[in-house]
mmCIF file of the N, C-alpha and C atoms, coordinates in Angstrom:
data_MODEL
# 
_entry.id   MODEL 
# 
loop_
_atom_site.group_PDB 
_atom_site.id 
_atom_site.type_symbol 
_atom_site.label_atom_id 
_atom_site.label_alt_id 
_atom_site.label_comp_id 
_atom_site.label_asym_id 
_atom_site.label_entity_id 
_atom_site.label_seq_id 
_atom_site.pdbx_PDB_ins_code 
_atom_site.Cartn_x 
_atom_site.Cartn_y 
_atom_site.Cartn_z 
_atom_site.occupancy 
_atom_site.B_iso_or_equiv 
_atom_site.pdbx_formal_charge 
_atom_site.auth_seq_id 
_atom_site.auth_comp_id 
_atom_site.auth_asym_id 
_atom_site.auth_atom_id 
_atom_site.pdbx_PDB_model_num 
ATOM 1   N N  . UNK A 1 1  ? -3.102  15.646  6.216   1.00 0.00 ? 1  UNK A N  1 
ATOM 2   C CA . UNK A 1 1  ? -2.022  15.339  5.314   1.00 0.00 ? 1  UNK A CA 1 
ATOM 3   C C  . UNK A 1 1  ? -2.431  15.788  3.913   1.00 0.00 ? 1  UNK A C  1 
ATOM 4   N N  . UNK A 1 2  ? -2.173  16.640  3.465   1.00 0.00 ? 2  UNK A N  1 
ATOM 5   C CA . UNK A 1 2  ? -1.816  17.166  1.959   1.00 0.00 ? 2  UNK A CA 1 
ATOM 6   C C  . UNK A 1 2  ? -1.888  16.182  1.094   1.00 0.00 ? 2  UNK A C  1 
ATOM 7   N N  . UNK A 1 3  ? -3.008  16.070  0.128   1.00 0.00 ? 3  UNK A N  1 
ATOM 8   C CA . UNK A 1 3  ? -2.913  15.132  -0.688  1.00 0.00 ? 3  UNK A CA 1 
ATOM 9   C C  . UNK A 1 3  ? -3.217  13.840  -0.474  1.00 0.00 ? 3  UNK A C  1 
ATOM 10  N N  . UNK A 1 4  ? -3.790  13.540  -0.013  1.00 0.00 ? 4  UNK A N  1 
ATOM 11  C CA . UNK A 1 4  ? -4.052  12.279  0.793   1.00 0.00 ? 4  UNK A CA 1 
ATOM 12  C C  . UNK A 1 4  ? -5.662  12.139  0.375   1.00 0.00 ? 4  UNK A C  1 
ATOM 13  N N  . UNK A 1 5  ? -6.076  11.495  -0.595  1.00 0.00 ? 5  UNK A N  1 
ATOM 14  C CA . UNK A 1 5  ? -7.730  11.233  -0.682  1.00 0.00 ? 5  UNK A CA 1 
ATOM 15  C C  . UNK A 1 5  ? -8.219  10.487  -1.805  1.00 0.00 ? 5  UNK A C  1 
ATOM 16  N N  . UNK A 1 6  ? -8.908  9.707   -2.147  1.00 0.00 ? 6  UNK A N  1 
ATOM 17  C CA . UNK A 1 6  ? -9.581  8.660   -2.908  1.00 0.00 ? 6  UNK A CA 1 
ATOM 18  C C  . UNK A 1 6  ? -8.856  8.852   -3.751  1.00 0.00 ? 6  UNK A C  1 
ATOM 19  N N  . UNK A 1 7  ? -8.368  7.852   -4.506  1.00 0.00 ? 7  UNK A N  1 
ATOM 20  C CA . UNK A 1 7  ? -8.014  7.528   -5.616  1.00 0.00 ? 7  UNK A CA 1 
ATOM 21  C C  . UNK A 1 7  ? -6.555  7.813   -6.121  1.00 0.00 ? 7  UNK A C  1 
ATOM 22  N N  . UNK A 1 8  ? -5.992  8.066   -4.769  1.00 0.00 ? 8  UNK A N  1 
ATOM 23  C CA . UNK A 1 8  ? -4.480  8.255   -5.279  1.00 0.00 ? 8  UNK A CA 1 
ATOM 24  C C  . UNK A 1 8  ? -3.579  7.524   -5.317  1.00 0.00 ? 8  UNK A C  1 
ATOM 25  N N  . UNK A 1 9  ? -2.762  7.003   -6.038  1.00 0.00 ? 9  UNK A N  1 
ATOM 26  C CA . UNK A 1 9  ? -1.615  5.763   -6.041  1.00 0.00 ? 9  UNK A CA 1 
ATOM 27  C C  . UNK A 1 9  ? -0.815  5.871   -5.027  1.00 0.00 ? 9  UNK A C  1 
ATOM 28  N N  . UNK A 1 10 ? -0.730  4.752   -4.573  1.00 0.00 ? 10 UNK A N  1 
ATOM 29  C CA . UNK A 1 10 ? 0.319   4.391   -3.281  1.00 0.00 ? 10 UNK A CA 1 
ATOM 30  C C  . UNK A 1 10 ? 1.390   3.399   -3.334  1.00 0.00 ? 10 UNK A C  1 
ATOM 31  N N  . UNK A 1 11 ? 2.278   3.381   -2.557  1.00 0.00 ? 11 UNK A N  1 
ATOM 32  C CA . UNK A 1 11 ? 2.452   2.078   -2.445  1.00 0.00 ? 11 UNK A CA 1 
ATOM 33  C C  . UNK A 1 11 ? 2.761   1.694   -0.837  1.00 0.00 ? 11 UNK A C  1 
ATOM 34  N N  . UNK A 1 12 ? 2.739   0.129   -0.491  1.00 0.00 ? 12 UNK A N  1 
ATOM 35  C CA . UNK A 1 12 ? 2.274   -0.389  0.376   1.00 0.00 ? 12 UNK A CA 1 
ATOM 36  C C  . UNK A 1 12 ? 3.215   -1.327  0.644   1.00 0.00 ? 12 UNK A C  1 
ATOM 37  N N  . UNK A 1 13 ? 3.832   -1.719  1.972   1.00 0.00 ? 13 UNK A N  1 
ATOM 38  C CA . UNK A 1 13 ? 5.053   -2.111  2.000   1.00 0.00 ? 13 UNK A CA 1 
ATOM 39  C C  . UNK A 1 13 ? 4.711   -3.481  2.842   1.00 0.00 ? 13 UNK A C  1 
ATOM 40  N N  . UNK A 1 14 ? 4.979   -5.112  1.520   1.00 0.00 ? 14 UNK A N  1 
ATOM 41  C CA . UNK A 1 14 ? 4.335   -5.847  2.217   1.00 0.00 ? 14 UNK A CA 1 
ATOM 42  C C  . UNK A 1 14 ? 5.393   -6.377  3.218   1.00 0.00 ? 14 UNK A C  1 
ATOM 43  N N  . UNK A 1 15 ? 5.026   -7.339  4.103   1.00 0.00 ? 15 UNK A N  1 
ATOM 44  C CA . UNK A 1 15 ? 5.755   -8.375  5.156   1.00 0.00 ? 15 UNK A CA 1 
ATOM 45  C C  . UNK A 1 15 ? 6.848   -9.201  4.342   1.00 0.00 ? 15 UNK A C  1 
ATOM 46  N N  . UNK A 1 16 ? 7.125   -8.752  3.334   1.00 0.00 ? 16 UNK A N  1 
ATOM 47  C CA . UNK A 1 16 ? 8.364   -9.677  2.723   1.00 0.00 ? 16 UNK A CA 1 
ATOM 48  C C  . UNK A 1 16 ? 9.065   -8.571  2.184   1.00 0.00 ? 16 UNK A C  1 
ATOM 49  N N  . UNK A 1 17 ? 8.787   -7.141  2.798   1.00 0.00 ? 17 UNK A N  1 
ATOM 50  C CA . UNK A 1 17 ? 9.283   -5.901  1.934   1.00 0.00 ? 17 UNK A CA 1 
ATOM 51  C C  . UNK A 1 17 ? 9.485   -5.408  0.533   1.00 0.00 ? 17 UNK A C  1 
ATOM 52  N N  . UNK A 1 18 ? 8.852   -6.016  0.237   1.00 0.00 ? 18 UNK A N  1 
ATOM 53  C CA . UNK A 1 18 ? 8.468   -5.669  -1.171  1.00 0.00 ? 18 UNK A CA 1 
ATOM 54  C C  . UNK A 1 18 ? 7.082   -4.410  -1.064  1.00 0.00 ? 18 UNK A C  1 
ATOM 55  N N  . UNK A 1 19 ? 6.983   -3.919  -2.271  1.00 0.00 ? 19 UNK A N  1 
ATOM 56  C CA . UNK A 1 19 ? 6.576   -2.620  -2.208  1.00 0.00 ? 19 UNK A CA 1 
ATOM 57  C C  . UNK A 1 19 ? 5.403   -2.390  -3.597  1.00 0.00 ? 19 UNK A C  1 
ATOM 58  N N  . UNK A 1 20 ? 4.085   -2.370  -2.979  1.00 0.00 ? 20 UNK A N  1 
ATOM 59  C CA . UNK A 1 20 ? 2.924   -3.089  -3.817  1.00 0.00 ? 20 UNK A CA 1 
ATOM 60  C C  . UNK A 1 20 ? 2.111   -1.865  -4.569  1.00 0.00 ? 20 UNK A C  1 
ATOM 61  N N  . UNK A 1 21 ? 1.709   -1.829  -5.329  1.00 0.00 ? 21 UNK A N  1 
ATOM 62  C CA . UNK A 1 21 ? 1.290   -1.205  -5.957  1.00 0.00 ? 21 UNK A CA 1 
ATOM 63  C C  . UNK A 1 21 ? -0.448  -0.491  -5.173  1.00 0.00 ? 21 UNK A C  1 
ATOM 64  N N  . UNK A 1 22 ? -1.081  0.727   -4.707  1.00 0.00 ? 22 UNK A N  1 
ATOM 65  C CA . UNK A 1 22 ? -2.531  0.441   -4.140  1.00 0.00 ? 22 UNK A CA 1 
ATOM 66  C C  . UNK A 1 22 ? -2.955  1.766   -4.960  1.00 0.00 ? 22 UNK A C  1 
ATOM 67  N N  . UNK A 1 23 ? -4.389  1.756   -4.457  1.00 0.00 ? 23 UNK A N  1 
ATOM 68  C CA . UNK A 1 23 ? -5.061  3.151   -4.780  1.00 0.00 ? 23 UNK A CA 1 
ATOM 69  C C  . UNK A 1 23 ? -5.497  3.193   -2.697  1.00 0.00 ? 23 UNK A C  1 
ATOM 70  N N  . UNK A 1 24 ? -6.211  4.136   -2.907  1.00 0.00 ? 24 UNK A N  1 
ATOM 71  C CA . UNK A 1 24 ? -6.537  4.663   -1.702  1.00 0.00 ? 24 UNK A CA 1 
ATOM 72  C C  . UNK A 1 24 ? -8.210  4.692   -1.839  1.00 0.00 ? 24 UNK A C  1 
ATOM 73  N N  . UNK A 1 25 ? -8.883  3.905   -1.228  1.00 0.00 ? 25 UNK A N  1 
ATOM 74  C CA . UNK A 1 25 ? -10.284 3.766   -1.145  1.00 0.00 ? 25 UNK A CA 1 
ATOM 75  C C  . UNK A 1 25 ? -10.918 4.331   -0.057  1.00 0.00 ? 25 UNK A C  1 
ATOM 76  N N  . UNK A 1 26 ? -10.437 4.988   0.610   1.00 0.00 ? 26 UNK A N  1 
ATOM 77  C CA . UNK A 1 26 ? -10.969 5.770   2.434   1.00 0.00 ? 26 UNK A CA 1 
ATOM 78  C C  . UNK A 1 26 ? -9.536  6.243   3.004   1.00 0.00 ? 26 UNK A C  1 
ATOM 79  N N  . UNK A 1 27 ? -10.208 7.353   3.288   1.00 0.00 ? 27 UNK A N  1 
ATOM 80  C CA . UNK A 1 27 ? -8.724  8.076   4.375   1.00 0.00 ? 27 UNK A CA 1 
ATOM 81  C C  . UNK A 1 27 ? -9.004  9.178   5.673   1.00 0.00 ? 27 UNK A C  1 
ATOM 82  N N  . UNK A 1 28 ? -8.197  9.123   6.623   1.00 0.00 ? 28 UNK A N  1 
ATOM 83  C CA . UNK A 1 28 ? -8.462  10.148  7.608   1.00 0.00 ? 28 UNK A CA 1 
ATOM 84  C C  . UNK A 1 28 ? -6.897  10.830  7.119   1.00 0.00 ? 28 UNK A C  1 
ATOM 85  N N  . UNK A 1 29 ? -7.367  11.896  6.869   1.00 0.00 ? 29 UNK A N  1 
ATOM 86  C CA . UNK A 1 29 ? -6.070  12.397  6.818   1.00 0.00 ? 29 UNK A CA 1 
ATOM 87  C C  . UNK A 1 29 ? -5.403  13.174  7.822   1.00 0.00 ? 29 UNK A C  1 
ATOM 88  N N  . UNK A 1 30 ? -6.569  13.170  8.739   1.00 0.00 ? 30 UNK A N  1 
ATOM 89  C CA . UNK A 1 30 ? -5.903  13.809  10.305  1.00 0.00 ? 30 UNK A CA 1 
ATOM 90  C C  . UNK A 1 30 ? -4.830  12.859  11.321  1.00 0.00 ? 30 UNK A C  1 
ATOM 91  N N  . UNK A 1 31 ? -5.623  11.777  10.701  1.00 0.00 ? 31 UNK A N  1 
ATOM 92  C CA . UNK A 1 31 ? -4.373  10.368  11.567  1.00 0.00 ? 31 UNK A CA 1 
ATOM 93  C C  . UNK A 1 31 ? -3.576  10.022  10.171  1.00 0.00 ? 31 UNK A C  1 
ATOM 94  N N  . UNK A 1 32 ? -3.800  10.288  9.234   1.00 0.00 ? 32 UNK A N  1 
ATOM 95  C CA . UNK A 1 32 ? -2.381  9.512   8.031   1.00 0.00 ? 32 UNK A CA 1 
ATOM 96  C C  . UNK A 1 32 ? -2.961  7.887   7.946   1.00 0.00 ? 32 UNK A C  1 
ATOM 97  N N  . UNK A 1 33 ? -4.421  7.622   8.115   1.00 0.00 ? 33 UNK A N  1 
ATOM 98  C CA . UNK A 1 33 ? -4.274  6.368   7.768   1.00 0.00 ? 33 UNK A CA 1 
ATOM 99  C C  . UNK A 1 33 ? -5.373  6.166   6.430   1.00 0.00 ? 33 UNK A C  1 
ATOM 100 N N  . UNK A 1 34 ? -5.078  5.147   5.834   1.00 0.00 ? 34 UNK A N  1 
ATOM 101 C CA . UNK A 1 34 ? -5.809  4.942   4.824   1.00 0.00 ? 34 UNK A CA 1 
ATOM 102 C C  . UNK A 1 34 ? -6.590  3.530   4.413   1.00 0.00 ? 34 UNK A C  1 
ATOM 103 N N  . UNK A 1 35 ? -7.409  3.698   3.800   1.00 0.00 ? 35 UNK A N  1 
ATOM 104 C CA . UNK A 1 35 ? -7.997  2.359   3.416   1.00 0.00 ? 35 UNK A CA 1 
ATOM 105 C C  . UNK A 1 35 ? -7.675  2.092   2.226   1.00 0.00 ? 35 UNK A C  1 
ATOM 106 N N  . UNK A 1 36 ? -6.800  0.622   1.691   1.00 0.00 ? 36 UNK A N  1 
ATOM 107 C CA . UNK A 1 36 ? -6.010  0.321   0.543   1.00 0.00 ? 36 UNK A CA 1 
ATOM 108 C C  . UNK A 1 36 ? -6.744  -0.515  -0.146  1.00 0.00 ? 36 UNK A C  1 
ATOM 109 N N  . UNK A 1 37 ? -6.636  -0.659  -1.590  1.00 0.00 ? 37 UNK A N  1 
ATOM 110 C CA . UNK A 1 37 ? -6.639  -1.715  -2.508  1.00 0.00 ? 37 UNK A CA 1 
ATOM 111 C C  . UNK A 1 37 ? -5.535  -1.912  -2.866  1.00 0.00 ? 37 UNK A C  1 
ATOM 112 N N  . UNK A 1 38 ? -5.118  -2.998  -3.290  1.00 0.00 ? 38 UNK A N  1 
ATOM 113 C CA . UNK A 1 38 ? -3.901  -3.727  -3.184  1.00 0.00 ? 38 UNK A CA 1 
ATOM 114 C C  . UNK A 1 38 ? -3.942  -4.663  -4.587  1.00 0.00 ? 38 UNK A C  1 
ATOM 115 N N  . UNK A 1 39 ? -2.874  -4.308  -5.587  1.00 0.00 ? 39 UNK A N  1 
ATOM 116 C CA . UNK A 1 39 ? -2.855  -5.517  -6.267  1.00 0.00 ? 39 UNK A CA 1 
ATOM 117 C C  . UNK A 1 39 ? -1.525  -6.210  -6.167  1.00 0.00 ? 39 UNK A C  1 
ATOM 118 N N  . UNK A 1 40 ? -1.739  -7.634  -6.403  1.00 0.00 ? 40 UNK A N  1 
ATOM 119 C CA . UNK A 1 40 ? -0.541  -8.328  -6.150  1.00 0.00 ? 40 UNK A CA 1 
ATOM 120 C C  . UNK A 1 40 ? 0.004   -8.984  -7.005  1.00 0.00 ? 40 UNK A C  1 
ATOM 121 N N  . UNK A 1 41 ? 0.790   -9.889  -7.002  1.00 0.00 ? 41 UNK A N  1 
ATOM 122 C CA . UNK A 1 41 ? 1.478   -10.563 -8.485  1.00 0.00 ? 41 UNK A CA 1 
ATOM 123 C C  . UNK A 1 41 ? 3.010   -11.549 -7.943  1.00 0.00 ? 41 UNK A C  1 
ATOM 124 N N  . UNK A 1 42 ? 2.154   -12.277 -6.891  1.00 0.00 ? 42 UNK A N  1 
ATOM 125 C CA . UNK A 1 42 ? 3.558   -12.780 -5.908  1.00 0.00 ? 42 UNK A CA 1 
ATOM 126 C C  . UNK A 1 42 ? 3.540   -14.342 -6.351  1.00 0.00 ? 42 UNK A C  1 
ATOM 127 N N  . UNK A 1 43 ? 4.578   -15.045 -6.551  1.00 0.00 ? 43 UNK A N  1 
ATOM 128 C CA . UNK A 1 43 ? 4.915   -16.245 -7.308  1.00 0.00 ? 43 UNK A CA 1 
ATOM 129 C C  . UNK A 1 43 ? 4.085   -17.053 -5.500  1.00 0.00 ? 43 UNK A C  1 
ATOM 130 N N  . UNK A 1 44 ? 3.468   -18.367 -5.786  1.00 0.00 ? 44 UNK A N  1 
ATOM 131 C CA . UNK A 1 44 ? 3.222   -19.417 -4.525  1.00 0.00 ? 44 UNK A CA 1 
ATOM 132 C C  . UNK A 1 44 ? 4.220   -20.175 -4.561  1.00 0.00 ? 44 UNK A C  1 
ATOM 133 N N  . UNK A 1 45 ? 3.733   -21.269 -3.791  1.00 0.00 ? 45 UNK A N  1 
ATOM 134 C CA . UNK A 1 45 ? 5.224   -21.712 -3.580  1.00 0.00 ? 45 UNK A CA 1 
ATOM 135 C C  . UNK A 1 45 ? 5.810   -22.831 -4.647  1.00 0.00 ? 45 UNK A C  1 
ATOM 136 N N  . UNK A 1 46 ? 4.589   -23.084 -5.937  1.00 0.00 ? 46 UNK A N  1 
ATOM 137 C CA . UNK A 1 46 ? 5.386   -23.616 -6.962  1.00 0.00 ? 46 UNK A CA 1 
ATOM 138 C C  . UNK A 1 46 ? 5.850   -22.453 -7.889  1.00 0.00 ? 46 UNK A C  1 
ATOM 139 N N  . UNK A 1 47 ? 6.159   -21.951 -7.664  1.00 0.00 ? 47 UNK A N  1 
ATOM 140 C CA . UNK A 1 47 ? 6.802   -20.593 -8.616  1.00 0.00 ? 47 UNK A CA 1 
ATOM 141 C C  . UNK A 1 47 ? 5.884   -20.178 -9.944  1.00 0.00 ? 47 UNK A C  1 
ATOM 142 N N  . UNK A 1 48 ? 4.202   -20.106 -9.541  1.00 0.00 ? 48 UNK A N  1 
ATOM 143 C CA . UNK A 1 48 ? 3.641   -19.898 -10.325 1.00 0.00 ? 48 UNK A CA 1 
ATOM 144 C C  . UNK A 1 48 ? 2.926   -18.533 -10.241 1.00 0.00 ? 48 UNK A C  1 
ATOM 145 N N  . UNK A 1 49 ? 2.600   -17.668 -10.430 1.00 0.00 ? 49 UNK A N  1 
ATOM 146 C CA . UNK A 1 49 ? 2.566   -16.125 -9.966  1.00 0.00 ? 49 UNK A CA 1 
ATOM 147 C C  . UNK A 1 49 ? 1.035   -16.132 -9.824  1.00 0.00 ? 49 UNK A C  1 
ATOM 148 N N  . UNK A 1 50 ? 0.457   -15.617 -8.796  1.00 0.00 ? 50 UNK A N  1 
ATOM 149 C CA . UNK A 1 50 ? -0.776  -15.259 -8.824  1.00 0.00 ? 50 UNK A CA 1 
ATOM 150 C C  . UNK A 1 50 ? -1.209  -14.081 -8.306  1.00 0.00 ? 50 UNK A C  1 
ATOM 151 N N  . UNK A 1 51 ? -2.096  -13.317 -9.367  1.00 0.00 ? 51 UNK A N  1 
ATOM 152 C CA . UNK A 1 51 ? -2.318  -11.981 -9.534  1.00 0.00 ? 51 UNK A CA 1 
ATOM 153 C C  . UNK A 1 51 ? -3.385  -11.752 -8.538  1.00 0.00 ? 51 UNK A C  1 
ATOM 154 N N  . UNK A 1 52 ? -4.008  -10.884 -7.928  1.00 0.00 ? 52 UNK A N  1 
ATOM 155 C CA . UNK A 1 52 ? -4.573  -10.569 -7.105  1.00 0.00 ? 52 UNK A CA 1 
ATOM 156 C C  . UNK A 1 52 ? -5.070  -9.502  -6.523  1.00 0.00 ? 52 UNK A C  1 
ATOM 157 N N  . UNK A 1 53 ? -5.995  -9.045  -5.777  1.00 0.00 ? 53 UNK A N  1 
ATOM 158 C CA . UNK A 1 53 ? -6.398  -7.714  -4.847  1.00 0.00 ? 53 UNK A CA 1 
ATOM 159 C C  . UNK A 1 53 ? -6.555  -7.923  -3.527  1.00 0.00 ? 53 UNK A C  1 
ATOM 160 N N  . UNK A 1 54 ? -5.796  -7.011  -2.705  1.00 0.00 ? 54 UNK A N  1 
ATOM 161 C CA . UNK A 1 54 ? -5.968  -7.344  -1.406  1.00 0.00 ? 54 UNK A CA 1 
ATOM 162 C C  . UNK A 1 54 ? -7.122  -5.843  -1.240  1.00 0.00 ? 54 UNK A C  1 
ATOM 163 N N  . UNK A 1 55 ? -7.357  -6.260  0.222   1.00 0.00 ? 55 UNK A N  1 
ATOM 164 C CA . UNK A 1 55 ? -8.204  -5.182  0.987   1.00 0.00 ? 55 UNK A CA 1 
ATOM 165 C C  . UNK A 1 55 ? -7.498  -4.724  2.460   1.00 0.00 ? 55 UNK A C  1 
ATOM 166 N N  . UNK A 1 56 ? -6.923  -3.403  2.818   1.00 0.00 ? 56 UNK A N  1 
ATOM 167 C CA . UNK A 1 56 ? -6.788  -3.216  4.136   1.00 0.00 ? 56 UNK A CA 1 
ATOM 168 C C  . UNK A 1 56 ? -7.146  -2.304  4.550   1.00 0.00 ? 56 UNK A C  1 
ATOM 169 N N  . UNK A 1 57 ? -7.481  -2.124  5.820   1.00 0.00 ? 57 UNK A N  1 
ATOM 170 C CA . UNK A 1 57 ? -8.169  -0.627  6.483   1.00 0.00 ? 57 UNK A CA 1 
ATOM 171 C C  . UNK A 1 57 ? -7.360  -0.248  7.472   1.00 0.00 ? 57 UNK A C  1 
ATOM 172 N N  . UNK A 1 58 ? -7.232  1.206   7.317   1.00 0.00 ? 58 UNK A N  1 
ATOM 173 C CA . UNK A 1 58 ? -6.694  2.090   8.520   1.00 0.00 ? 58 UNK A CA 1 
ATOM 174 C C  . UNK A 1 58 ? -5.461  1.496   8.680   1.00 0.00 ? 58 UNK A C  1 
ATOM 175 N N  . UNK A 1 59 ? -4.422  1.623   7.450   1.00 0.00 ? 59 UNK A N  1 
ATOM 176 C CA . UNK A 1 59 ? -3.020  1.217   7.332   1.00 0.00 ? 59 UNK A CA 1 
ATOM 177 C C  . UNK A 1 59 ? -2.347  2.882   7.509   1.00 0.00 ? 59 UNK A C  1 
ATOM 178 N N  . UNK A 1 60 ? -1.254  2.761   8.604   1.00 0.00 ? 60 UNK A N  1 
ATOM 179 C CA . UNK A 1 60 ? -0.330  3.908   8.847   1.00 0.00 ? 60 UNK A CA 1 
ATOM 180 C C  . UNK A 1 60 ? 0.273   4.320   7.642   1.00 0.00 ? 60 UNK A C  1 
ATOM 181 N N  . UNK A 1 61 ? 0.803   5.743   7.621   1.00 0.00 ? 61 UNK A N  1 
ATOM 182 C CA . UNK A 1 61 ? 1.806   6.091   6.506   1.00 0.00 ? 61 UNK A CA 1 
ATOM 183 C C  . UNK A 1 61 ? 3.285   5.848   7.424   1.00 0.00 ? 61 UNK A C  1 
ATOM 184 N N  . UNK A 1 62 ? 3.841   5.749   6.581   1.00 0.00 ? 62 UNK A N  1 
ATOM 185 C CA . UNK A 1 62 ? 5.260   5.935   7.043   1.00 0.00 ? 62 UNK A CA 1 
ATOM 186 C C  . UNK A 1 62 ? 5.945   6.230   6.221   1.00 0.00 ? 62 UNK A C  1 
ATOM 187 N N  . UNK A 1 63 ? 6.336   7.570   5.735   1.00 0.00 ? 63 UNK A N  1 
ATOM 188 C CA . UNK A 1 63 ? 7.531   7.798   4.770   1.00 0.00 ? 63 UNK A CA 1 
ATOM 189 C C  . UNK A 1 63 ? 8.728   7.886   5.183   1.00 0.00 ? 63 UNK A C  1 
ATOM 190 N N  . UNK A 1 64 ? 9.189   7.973   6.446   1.00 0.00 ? 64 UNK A N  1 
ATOM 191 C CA . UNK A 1 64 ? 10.689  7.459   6.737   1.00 0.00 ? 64 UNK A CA 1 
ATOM 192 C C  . UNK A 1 64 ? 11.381  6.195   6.468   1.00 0.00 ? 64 UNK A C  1 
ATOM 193 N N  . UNK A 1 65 ? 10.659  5.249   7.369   1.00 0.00 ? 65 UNK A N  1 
ATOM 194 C CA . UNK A 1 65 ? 11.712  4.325   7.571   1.00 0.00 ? 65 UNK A CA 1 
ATOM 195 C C  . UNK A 1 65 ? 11.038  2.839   6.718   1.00 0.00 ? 65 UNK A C  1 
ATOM 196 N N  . UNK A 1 66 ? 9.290   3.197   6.531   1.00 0.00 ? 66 UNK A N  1 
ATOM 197 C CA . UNK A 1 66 ? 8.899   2.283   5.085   1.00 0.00 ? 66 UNK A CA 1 
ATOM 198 C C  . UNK A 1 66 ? 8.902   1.089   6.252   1.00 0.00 ? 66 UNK A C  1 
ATOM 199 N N  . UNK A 1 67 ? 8.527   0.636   6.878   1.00 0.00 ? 67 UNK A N  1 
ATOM 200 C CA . UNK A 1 67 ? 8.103   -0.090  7.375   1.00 0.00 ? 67 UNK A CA 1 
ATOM 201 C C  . UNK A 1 67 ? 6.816   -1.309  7.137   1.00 0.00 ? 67 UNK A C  1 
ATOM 202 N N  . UNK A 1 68 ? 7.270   -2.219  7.389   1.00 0.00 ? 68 UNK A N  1 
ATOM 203 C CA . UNK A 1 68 ? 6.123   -4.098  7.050   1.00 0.00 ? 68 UNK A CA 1 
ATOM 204 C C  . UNK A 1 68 ? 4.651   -3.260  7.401   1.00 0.00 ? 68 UNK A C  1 
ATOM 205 N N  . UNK A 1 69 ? 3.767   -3.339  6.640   1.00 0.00 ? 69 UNK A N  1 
ATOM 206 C CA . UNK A 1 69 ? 1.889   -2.665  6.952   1.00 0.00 ? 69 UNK A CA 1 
ATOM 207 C C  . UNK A 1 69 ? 1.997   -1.420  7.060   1.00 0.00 ? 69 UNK A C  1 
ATOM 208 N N  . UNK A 1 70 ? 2.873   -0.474  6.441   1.00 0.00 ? 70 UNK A N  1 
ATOM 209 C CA . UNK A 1 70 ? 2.460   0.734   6.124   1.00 0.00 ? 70 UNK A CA 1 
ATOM 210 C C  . UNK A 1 70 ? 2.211   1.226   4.716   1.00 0.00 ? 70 UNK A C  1 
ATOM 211 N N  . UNK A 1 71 ? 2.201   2.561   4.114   1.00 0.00 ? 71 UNK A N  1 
ATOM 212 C CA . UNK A 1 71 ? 2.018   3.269   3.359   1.00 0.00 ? 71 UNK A CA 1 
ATOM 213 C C  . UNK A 1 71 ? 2.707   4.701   2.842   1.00 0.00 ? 71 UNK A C  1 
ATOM 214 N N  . UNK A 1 72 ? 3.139   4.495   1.965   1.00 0.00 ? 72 UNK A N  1 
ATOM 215 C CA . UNK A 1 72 ? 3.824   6.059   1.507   1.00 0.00 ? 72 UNK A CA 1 
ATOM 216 C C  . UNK A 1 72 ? 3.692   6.215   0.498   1.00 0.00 ? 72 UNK A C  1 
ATOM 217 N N  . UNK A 1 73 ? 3.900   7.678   -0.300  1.00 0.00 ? 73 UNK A N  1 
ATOM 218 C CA . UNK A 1 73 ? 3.716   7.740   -1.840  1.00 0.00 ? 73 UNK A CA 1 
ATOM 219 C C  . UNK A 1 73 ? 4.739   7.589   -2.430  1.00 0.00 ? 73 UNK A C  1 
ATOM 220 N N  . UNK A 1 74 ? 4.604   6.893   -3.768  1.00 0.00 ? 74 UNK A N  1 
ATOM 221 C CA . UNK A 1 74 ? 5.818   6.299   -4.336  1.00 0.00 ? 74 UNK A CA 1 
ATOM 222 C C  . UNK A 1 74 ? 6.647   7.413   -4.684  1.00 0.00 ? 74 UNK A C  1 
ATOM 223 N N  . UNK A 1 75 ? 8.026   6.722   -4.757  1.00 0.00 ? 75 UNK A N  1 
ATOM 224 C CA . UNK A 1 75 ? 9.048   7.365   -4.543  1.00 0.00 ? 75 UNK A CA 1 
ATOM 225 C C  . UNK A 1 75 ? 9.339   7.515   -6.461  1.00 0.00 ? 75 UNK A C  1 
ATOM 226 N N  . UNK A 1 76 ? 10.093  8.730   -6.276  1.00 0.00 ? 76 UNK A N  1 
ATOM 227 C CA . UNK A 1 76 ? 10.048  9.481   -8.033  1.00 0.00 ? 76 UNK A CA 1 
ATOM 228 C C  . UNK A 1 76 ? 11.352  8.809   -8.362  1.00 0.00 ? 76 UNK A C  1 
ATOM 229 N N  . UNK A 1 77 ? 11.439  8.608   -9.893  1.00 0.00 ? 77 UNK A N  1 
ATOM 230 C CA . UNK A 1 77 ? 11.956  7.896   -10.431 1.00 0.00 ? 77 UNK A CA 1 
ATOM 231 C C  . UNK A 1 77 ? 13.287  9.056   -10.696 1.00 0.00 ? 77 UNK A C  1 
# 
């Protein structure tokens, strides 16, 4: 995959579909998967926001259909 390697901005499509901000810390770019950093900024459940970094490995791309635990490059403004 073209373009696909350390340090490139992503974004990351969480389980509540919302759409997270990552860099790319490891990648095969022969399978499209990547290893993410993740920052977050999601309210708990007293509506108080807590900022954060996630970690995931060997997350799919999906630029079609953007699917819950995948990855695509953000979309141009």
């Amino acid at each position: 995959m073209d373009g696909l390697i350390e340090g490139r901005i992503i974004h990351y499509v969480a389980y509540n579909n919302r759409h997270l901000a990552g860099i790319v810390i490891g990648c095969v770019p022969e399978k499209r998967t990547a290893d993410l950093a993740l920052f977050t900024n999601m309210a708990n459940v007293n509506g108080v926001k807590n900022f954060g970094l996630q970690f995931h490995q060997d997350v799919a791309y999906d630029g079609l259909d953007k699917k819950p635990g995948t990855w695509h490059w953000i979309e141009r403004t």
